[in-house]
mmJSON file of the N, C-alpha and C atoms, coordinates in Angstrom:
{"data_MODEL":{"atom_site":{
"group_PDB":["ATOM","ATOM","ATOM","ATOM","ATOM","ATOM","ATOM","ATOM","ATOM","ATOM","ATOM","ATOM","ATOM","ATOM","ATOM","ATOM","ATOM","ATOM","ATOM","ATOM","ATOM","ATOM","ATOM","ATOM","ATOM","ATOM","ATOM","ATOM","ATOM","ATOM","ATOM","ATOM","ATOM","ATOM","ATOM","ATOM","ATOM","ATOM","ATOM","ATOM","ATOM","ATOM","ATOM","ATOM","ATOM","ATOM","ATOM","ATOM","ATOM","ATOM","ATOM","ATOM","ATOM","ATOM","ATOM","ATOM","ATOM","ATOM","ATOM","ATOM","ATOM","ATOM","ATOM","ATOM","ATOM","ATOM","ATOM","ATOM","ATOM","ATOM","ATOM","ATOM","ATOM","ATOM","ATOM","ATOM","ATOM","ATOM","ATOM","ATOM","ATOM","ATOM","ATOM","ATOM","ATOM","ATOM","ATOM","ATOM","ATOM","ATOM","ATOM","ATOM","ATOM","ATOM","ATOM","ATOM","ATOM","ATOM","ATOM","ATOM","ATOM","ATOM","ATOM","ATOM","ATOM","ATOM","ATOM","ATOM","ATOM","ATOM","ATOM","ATOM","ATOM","ATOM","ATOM","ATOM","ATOM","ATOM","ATOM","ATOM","ATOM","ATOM","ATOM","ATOM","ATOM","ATOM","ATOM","ATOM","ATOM","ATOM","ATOM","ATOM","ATOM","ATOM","ATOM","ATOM","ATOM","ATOM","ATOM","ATOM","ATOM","ATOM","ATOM","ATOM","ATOM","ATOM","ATOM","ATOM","ATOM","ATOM","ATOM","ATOM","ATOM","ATOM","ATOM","ATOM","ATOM","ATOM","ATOM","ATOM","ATOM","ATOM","ATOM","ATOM","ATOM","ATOM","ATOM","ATOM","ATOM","ATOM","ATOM","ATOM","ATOM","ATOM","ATOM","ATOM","ATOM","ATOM","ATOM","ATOM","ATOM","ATOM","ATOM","ATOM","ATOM","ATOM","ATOM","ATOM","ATOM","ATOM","ATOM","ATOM","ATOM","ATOM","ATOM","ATOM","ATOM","ATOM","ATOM","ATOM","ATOM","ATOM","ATOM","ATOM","ATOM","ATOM","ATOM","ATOM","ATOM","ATOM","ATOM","ATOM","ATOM","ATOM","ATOM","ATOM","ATOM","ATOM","ATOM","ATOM","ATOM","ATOM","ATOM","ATOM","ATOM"],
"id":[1,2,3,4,5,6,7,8,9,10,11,12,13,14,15,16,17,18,19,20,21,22,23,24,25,26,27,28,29,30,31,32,33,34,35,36,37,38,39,40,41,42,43,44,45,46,47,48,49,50,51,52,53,54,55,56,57,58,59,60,61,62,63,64,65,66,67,68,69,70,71,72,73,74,75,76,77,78,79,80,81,82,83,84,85,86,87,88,89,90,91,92,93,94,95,96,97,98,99,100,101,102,103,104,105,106,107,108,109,110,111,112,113,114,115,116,117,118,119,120,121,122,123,124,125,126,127,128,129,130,131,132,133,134,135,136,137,138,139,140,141,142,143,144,145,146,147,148,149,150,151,152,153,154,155,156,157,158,159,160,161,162,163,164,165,166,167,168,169,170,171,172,173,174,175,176,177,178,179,180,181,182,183,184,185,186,187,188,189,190,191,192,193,194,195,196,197,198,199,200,201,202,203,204,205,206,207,208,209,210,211,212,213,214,215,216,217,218,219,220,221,222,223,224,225],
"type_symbol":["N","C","C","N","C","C","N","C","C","N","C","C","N","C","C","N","C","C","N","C","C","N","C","C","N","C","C","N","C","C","N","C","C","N","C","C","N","C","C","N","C","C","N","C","C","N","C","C","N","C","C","N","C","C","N","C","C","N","C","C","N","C","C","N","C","C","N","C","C","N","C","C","N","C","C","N","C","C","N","C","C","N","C","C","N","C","C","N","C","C","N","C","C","N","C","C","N","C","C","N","C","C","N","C","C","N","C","C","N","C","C","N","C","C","N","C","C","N","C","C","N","C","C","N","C","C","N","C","C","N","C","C","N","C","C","N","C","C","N","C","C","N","C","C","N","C","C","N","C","C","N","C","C","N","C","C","N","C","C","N","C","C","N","C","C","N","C","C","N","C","C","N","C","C","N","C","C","N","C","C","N","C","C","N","C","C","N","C","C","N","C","C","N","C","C","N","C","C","N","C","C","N","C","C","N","C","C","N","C","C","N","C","C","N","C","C","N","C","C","N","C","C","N","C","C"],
"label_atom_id":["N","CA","C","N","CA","C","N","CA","C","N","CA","C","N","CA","C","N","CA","C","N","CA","C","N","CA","C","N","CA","C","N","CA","C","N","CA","C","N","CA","C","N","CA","C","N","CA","C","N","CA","C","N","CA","C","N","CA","C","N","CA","C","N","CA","C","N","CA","C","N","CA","C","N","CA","C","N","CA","C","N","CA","C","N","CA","C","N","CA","C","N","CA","C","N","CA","C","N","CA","C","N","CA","C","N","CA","C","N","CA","C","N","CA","C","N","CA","C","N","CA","C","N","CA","C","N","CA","C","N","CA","C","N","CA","C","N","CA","C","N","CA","C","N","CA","C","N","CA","C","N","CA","C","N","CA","C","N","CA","C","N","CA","C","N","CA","C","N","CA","C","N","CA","C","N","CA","C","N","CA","C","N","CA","C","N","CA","C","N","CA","C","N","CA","C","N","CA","C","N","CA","C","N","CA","C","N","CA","C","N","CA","C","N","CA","C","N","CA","C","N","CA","C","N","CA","C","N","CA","C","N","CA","C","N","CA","C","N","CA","C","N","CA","C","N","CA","C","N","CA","C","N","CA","C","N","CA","C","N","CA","C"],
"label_alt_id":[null,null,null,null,null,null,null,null,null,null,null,null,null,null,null,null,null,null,null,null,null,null,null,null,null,null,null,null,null,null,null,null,null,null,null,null,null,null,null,null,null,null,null,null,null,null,null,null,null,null,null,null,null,null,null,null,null,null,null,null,null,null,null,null,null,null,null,null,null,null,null,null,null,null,null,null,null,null,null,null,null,null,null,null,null,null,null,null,null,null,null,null,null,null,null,null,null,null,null,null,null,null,null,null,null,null,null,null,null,null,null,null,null,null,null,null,null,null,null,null,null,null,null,null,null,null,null,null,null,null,null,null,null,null,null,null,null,null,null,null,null,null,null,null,null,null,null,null,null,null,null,null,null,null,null,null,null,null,null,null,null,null,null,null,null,null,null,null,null,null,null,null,null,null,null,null,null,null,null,null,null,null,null,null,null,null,null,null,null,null,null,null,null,null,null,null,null,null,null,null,null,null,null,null,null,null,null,null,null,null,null,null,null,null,null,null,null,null,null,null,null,null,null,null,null],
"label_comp_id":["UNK","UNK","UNK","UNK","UNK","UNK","UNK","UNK","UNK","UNK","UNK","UNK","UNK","UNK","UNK","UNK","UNK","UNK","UNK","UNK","UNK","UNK","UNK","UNK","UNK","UNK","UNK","UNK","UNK","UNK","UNK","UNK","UNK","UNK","UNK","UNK","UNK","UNK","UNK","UNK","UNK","UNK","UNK","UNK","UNK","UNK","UNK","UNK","UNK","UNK","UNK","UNK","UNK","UNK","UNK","UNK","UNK","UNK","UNK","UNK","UNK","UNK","UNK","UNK","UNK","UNK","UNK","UNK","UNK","UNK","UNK","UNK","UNK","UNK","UNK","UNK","UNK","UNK","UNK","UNK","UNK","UNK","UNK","UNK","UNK","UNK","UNK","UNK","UNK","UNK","UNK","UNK","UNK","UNK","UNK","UNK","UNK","UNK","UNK","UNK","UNK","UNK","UNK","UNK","UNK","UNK","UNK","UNK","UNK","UNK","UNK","UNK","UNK","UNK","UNK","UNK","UNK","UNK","UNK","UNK","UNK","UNK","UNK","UNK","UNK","UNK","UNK","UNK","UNK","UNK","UNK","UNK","UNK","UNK","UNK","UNK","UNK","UNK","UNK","UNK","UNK","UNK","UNK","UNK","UNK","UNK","UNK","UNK","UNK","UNK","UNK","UNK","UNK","UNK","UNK","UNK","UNK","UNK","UNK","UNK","UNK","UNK","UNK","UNK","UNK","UNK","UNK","UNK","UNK","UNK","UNK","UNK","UNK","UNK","UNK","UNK","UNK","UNK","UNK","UNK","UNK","UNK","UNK","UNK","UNK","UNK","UNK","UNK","UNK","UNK","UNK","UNK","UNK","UNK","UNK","UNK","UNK","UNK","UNK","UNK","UNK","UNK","UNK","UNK","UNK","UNK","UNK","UNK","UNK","UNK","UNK","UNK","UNK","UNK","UNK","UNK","UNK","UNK","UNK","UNK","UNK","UNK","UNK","UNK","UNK"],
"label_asym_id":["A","A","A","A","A","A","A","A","A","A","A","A","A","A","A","A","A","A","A","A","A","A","A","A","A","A","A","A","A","A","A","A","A","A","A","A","A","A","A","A","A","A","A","A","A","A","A","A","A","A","A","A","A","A","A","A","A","A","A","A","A","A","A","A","A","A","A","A","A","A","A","A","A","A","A","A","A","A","A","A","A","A","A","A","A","A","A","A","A","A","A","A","A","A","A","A","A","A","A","A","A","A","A","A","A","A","A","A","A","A","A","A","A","A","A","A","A","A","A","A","A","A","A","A","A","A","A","A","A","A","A","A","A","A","A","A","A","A","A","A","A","A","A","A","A","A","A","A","A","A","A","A","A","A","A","A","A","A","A","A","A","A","A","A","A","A","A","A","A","A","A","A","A","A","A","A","A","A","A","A","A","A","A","A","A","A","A","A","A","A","A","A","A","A","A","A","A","A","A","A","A","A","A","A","A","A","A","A","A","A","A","A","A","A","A","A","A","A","A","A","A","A","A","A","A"],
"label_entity_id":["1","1","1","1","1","1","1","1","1","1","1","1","1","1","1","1","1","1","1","1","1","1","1","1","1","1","1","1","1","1","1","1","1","1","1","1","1","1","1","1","1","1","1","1","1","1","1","1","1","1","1","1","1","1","1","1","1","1","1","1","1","1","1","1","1","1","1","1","1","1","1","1","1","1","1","1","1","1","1","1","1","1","1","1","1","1","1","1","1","1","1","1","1","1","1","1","1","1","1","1","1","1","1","1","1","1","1","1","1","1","1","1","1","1","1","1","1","1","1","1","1","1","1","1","1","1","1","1","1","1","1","1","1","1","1","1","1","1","1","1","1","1","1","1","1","1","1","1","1","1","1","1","1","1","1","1","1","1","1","1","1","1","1","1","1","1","1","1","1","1","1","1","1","1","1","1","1","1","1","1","1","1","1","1","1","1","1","1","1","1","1","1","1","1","1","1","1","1","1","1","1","1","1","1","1","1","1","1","1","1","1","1","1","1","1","1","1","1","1","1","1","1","1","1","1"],
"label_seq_id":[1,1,1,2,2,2,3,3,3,4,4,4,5,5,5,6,6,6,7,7,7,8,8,8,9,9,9,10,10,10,11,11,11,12,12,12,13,13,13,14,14,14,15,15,15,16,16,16,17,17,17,18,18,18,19,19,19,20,20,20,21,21,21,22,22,22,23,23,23,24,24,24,25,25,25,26,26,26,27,27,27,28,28,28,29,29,29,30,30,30,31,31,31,32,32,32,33,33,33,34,34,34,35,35,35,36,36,36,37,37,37,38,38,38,39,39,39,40,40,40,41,41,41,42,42,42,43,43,43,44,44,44,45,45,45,46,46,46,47,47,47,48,48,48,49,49,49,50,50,50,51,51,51,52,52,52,53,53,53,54,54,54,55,55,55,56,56,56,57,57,57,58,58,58,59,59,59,60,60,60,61,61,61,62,62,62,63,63,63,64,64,64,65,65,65,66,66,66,67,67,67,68,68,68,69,69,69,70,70,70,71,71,71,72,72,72,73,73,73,74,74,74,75,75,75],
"pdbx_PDB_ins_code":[null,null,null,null,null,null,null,null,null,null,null,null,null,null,null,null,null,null,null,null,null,null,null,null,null,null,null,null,null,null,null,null,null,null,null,null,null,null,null,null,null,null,null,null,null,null,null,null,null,null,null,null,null,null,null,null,null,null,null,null,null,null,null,null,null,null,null,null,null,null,null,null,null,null,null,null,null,null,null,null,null,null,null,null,null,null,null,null,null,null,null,null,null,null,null,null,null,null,null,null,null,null,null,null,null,null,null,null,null,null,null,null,null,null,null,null,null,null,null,null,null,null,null,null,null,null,null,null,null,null,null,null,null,null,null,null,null,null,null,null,null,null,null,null,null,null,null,null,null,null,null,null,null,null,null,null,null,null,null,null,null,null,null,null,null,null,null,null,null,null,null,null,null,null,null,null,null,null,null,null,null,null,null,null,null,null,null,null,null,null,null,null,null,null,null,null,null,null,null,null,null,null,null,null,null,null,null,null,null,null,null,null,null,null,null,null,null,null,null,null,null,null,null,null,null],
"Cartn_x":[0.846,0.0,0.896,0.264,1.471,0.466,0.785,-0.048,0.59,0.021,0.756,0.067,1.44,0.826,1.217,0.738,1.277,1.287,1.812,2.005,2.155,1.763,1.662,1.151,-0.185,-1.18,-0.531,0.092,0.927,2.536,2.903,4.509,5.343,5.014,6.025,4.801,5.038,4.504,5.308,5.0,5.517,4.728,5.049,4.651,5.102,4.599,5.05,3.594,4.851,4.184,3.234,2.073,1.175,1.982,3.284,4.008,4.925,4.62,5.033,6.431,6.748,8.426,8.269,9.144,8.787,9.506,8.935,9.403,9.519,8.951,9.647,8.917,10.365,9.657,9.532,8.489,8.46,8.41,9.461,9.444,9.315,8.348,7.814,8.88,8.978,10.133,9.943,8.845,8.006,8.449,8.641,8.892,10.054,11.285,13.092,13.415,12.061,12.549,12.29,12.075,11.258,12.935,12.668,14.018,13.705,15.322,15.307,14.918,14.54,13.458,12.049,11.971,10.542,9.957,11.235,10.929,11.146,12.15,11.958,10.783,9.871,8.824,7.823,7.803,6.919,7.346,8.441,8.525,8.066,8.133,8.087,6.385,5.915,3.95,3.654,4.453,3.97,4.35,5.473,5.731,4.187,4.181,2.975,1.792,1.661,0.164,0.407,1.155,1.383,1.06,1.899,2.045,0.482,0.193,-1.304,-2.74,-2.462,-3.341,-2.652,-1.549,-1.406,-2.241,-1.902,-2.267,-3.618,-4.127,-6.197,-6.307,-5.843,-5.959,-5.779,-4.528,-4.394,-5.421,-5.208,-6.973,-8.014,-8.903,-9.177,-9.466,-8.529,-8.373,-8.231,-7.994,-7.825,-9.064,-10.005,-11.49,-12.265,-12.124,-12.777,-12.162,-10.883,-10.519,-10.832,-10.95,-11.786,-13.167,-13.972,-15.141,-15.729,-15.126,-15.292,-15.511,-14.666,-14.253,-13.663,-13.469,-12.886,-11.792,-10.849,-9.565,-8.335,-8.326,-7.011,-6.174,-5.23,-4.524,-4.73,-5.458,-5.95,-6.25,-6.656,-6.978,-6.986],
"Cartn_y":[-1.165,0.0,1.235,2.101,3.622,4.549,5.432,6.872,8.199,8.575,10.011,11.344,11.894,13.139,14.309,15.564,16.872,17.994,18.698,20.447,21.176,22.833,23.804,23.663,23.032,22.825,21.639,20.428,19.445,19.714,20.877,21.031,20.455,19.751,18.593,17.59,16.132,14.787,14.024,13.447,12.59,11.306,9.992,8.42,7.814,7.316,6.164,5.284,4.015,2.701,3.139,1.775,1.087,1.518,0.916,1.406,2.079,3.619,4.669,5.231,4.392,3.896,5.023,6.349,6.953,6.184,6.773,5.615,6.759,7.719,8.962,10.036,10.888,12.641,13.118,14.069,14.517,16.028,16.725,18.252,18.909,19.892,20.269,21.006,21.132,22.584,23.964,24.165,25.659,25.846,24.722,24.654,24.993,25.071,25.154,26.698,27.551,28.623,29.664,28.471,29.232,29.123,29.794,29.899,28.304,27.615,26.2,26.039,27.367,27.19,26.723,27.316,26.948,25.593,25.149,24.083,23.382,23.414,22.169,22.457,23.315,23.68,22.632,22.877,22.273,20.32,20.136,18.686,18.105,18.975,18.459,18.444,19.196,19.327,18.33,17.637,16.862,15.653,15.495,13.938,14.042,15.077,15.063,14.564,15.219,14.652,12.97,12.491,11.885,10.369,10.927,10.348,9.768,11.285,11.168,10.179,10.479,9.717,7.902,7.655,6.678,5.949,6.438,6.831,5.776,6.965,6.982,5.258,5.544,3.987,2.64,3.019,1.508,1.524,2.686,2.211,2.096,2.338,1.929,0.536,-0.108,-1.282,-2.334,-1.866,-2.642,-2.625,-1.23,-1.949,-2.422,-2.542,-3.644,-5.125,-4.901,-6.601,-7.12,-6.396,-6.34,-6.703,-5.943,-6.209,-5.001,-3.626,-3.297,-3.364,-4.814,-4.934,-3.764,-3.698,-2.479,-3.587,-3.621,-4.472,-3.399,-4.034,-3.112,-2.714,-1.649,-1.244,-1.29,-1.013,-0.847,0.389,1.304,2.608,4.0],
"Cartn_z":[0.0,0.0,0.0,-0.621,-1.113,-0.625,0.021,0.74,0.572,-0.161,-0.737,-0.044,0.825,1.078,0.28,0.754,-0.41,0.193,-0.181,0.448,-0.999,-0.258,-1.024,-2.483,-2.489,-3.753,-4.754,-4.209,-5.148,-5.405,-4.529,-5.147,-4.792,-3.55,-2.658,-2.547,-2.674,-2.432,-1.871,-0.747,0.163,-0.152,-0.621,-0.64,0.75,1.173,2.286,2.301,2.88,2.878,3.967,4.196,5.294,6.419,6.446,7.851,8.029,7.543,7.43,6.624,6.14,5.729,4.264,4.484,3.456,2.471,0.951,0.018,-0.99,-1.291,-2.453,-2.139,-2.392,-2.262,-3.697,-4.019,-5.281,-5.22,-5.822,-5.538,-6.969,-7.239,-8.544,-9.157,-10.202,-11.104,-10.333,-10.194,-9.408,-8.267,-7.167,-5.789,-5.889,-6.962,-6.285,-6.918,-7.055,-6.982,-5.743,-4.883,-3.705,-2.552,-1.368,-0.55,-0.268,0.487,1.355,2.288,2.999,4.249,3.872,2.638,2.108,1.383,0.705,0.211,1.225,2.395,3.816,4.459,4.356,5.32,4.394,3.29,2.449,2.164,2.558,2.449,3.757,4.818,6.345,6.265,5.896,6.095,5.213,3.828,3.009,3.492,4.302,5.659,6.1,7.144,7.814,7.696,6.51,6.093,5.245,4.997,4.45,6.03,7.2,7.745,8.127,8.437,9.149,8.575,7.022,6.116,6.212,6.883,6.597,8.188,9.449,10.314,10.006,9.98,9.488,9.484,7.797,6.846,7.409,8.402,9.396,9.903,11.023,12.247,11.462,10.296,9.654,9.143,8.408,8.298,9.192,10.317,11.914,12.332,12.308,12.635,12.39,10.264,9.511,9.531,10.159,10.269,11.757,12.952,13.967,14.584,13.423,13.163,14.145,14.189,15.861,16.725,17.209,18.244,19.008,20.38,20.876,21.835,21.068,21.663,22.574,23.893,24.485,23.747,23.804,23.212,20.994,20.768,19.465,19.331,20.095,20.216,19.678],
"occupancy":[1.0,1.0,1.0,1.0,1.0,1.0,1.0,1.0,1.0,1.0,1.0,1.0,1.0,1.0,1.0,1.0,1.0,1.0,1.0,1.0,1.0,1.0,1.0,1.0,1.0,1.0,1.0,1.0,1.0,1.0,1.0,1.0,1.0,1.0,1.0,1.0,1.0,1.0,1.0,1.0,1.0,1.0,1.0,1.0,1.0,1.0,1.0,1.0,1.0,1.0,1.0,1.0,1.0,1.0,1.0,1.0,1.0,1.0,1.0,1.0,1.0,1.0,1.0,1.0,1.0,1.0,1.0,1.0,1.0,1.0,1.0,1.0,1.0,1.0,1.0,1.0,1.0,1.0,1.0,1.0,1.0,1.0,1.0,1.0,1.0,1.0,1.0,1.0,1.0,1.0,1.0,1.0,1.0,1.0,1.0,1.0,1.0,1.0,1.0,1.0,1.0,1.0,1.0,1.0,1.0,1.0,1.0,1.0,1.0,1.0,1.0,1.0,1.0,1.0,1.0,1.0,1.0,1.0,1.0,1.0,1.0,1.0,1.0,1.0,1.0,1.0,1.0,1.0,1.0,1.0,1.0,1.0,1.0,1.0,1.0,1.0,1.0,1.0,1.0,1.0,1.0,1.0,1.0,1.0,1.0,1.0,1.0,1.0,1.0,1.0,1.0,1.0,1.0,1.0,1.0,1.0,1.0,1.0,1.0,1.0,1.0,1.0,1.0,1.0,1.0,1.0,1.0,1.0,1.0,1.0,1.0,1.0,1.0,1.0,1.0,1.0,1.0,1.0,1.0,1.0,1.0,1.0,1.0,1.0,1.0,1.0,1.0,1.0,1.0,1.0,1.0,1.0,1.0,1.0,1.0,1.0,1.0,1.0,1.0,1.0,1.0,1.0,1.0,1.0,1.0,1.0,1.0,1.0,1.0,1.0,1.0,1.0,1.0,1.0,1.0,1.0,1.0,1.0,1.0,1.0,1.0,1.0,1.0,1.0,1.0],
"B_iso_or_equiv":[0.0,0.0,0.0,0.0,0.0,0.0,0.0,0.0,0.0,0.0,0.0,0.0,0.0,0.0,0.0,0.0,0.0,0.0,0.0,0.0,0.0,0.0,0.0,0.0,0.0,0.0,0.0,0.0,0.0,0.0,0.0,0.0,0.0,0.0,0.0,0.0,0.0,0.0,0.0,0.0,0.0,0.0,0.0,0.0,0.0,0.0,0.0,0.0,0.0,0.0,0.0,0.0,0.0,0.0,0.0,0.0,0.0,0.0,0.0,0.0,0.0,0.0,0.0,0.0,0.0,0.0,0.0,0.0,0.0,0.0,0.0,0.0,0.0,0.0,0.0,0.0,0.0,0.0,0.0,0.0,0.0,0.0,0.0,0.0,0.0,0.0,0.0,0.0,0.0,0.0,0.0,0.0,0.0,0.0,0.0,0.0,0.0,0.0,0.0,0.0,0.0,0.0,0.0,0.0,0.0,0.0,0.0,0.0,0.0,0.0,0.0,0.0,0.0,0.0,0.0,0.0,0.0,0.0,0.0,0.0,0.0,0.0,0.0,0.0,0.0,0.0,0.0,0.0,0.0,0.0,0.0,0.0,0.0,0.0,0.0,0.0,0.0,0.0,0.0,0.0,0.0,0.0,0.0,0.0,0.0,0.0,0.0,0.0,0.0,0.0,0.0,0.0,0.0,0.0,0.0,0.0,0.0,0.0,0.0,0.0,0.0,0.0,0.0,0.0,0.0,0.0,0.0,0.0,0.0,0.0,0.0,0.0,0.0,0.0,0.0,0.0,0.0,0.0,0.0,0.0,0.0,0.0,0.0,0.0,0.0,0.0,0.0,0.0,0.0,0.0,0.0,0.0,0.0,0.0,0.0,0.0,0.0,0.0,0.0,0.0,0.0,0.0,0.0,0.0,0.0,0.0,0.0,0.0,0.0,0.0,0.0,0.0,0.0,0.0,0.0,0.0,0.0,0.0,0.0,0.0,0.0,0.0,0.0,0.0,0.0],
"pdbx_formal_charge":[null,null,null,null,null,null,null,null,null,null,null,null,null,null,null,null,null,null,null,null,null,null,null,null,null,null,null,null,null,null,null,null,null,null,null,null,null,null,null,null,null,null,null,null,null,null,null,null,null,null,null,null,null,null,null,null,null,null,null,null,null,null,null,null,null,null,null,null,null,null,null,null,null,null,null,null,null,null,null,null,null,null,null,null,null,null,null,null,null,null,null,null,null,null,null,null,null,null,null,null,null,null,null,null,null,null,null,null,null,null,null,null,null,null,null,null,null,null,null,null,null,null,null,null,null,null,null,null,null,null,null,null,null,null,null,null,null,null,null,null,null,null,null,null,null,null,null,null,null,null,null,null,null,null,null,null,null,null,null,null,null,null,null,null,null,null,null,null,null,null,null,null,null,null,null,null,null,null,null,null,null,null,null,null,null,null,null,null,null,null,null,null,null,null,null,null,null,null,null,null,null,null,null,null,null,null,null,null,null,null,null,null,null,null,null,null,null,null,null,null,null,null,null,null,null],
"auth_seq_id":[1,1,1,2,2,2,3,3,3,4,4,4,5,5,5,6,6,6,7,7,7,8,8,8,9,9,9,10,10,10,11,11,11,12,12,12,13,13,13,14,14,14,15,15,15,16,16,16,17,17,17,18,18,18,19,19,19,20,20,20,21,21,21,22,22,22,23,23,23,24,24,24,25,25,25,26,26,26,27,27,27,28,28,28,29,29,29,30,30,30,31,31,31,32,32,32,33,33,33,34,34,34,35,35,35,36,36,36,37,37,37,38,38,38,39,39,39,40,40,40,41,41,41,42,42,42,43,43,43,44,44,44,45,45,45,46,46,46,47,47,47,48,48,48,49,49,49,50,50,50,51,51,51,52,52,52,53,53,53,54,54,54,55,55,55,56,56,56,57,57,57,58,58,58,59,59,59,60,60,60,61,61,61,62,62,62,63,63,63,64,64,64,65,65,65,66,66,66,67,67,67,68,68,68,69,69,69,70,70,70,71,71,71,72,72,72,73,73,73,74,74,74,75,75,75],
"auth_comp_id":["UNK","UNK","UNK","UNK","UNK","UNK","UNK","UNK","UNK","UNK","UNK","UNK","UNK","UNK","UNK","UNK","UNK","UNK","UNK","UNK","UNK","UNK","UNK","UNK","UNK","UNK","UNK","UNK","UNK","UNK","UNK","UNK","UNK","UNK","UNK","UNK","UNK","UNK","UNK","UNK","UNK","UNK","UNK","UNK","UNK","UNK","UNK","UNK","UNK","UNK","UNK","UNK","UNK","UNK","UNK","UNK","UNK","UNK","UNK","UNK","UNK","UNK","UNK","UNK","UNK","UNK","UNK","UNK","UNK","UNK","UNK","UNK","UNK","UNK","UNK","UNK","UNK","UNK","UNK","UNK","UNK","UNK","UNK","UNK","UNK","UNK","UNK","UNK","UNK","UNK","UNK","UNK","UNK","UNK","UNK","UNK","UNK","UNK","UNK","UNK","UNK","UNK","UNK","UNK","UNK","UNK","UNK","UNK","UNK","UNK","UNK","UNK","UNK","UNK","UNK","UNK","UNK","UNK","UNK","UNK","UNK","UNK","UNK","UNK","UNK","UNK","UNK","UNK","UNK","UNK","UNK","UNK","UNK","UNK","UNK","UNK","UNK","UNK","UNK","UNK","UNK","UNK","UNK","UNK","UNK","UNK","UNK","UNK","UNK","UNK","UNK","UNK","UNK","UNK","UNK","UNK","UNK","UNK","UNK","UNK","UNK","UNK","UNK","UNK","UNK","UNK","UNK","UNK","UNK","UNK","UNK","UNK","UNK","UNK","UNK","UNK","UNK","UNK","UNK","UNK","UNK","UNK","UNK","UNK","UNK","UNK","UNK","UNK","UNK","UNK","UNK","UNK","UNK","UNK","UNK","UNK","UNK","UNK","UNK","UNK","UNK","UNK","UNK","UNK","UNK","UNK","UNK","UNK","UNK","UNK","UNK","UNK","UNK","UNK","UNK","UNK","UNK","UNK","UNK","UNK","UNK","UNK","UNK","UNK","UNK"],
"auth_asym_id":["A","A","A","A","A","A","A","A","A","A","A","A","A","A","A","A","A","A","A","A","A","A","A","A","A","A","A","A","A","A","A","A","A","A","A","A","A","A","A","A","A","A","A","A","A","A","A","A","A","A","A","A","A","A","A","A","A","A","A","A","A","A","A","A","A","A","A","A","A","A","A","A","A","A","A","A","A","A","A","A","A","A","A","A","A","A","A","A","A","A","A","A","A","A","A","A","A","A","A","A","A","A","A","A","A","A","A","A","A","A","A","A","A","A","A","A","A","A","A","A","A","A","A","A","A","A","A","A","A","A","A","A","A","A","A","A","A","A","A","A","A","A","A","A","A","A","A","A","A","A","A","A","A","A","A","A","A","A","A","A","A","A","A","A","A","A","A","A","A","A","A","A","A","A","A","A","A","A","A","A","A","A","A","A","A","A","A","A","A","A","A","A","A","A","A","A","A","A","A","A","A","A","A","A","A","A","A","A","A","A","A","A","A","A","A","A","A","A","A","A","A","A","A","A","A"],
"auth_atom_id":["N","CA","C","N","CA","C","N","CA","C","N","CA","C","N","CA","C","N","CA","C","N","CA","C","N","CA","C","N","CA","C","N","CA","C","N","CA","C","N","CA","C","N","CA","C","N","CA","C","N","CA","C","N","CA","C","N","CA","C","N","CA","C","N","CA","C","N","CA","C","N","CA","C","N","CA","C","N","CA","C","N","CA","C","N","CA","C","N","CA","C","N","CA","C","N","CA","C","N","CA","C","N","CA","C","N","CA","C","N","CA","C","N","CA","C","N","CA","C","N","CA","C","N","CA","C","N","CA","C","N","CA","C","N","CA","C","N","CA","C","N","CA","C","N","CA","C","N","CA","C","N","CA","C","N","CA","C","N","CA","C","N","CA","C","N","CA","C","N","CA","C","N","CA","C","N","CA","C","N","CA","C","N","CA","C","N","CA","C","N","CA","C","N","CA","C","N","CA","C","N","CA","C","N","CA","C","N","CA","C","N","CA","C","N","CA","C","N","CA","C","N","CA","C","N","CA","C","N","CA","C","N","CA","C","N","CA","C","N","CA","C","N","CA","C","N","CA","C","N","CA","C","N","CA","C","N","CA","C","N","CA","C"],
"pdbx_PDB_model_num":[1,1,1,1,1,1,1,1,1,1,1,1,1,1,1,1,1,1,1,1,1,1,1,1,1,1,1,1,1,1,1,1,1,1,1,1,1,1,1,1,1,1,1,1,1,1,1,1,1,1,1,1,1,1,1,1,1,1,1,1,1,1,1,1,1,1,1,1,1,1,1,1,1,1,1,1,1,1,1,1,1,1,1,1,1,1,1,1,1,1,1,1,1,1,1,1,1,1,1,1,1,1,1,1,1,1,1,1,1,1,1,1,1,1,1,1,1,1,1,1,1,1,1,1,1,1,1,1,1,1,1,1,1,1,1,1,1,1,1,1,1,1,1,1,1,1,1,1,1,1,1,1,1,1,1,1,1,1,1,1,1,1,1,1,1,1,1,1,1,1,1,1,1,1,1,1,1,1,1,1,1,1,1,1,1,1,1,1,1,1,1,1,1,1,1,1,1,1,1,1,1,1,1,1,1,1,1,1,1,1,1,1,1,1,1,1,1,1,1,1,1,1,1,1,1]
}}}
C-alpha cells in the first residue's frame, strides 16, 4: 500500500508505505525557486500529512478486520 501526502497545492509529495516507511519525495520545477526554508517547510507538512493519512488507513483497516471490536490497546 502507497499513501501520498502533499504540500503547497501538489509542489512537494511525500509516498510512504502502510508502515510509514517513506518511500519517495516529489518536488515540482516551481517549488526550487522558492528559498530552502521553504521548500523544507513544504517537504516536512507533506511527511505530515502523508504520515497522518497513513495513520487513518491503518486504524481503519484494523477496525474492519476487527469487526469493531474495541480491543485493548488498538486505540
Amino acid at each position: 500500500m502507497e499513501i501520498e501526502g502533499e504540500a503547497g497545492g501538489g509542489l512537494v509529495k511525500v509516498t510512504m508505505s502502510g508502515n510509514q516507511e517513506p518511500l519517495k519525495v516529489t518536488i515540482a520545477p516551481e517549488a526550487l525557486g522558492e528559498s530552502a526554508d521553504v521548500v523544507a517547510d513544504l517537504v516536512l507538512a507533506a511527511t505530515k500529512d502523508a504520515y497522518n493519512k497513513s495513520t487513518t488507513t491503518m486504524r481503519e483497516r484494523m477496525e474492519e478486520l476487527t469487526g469493531g471490536l474495541n480491543l485493548p490497546g488498538m486505540g
